[in-house]
LUMVOTI-294338 format. One record per residue (C-alpha): x negated, y negated, z. Coordinates in nm, 3 decimals. Last residue first. Layout:
<sites>
<site X="X" Y="Y" Z="Z"/>
...
</sites>
This chain:
<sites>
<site X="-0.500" Y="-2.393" Z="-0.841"/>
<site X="-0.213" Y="-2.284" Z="-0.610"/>
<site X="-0.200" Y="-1.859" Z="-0.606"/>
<site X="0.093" Y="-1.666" Z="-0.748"/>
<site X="0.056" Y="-1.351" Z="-0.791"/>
<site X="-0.110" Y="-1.226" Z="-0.440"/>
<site X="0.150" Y="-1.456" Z="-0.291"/>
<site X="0.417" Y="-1.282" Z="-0.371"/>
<site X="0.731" Y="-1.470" Z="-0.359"/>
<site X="0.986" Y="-1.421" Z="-0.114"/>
<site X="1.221" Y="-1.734" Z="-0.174"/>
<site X="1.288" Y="-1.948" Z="0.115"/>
<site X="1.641" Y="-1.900" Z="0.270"/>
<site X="1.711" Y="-2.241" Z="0.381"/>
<site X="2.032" Y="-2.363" Z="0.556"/>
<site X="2.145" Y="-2.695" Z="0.589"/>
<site X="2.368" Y="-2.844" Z="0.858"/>
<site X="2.580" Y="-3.169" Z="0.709"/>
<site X="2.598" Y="-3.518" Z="0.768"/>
<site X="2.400" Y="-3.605" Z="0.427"/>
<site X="2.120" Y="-3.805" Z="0.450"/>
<site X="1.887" Y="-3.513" Z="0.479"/>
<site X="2.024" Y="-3.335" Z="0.182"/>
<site X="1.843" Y="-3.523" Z="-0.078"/>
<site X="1.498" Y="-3.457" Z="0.101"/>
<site X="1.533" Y="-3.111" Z="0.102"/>
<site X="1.648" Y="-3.016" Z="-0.243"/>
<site X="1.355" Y="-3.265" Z="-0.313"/>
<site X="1.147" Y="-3.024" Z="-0.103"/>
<site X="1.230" Y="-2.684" Z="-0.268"/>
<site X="1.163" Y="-2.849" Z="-0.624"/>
<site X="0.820" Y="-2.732" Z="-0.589"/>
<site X="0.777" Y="-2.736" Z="-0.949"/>
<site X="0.990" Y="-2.428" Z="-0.965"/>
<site X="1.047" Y="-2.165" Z="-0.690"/>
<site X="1.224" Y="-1.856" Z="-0.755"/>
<site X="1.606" Y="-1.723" Z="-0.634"/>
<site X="1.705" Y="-2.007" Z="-0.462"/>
<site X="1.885" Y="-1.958" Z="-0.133"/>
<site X="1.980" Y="-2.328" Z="-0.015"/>
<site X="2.302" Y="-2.244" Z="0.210"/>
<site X="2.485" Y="-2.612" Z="0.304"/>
<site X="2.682" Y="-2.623" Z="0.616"/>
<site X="2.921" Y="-2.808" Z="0.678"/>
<site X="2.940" Y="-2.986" Z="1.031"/>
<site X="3.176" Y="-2.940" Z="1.299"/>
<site X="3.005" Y="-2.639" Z="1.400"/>
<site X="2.693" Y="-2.835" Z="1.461"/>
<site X="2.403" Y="-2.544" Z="1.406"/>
<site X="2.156" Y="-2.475" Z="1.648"/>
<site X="2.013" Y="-2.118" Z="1.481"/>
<site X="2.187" Y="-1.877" Z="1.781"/>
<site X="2.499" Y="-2.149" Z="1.839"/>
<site X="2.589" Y="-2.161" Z="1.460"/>
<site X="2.565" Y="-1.769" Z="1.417"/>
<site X="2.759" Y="-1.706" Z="1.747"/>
<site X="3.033" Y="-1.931" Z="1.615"/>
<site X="3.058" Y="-1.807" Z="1.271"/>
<site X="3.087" Y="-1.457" Z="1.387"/>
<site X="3.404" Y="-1.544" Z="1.598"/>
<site X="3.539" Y="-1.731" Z="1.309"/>
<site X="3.456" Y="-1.414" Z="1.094"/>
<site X="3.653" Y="-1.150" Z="1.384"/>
<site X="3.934" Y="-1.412" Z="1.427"/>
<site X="3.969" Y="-1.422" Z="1.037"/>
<site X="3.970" Y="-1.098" Z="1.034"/>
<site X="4.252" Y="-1.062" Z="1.232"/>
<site X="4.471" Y="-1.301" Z="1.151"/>
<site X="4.443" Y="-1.135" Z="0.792"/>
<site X="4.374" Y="-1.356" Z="0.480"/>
<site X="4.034" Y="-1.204" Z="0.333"/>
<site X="4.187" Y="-0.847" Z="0.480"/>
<site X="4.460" Y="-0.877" Z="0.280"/>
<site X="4.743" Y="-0.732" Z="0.455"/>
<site X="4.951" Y="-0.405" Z="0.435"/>
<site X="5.296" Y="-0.480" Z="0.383"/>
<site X="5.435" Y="-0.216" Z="0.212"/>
<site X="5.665" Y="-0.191" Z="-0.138"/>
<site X="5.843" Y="0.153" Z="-0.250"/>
<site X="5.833" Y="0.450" Z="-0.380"/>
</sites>
């Protein structure tokens, strides 16, 4: 019995080097300021095209945004 000092790997040097390194090859492969926050925009459906005024809000912020569009199927849903 007894107590050991393993780490958490959410607050080890380690992985923290490992995520900061992976944070700076993701910023400099899509162009992102790493100085900046960024801002992930991953809805889960669309709804009265709302997509753009998420958009248009966030441009006058100083922050990078990200957009993960949803996947909709076309086939389904068709504009009028």
């Amino acid at each position: 019995m007894g107590i050991y000092r393993v780490g958490w790997p959410k607050a080890d040097v380690i992985s923290g080097i490992v995520l900061k390194k992976y944070r700076e090859d993701f910023n400099e492969r899509y162009g992102l300021d790493s100085q900046k926050k960024t801002i992930l925009y991953a809805h889960v459906w669309e709804n009265d095209y709302k997509q753009d005024d998420f958009v248009q809000a966030m441009l006058g912020l100083d922050v990078n945004i990200i957009i993960k569009p949803w996947d909709a199927d076309p086939k389904k849903f068709r504009s009028s």
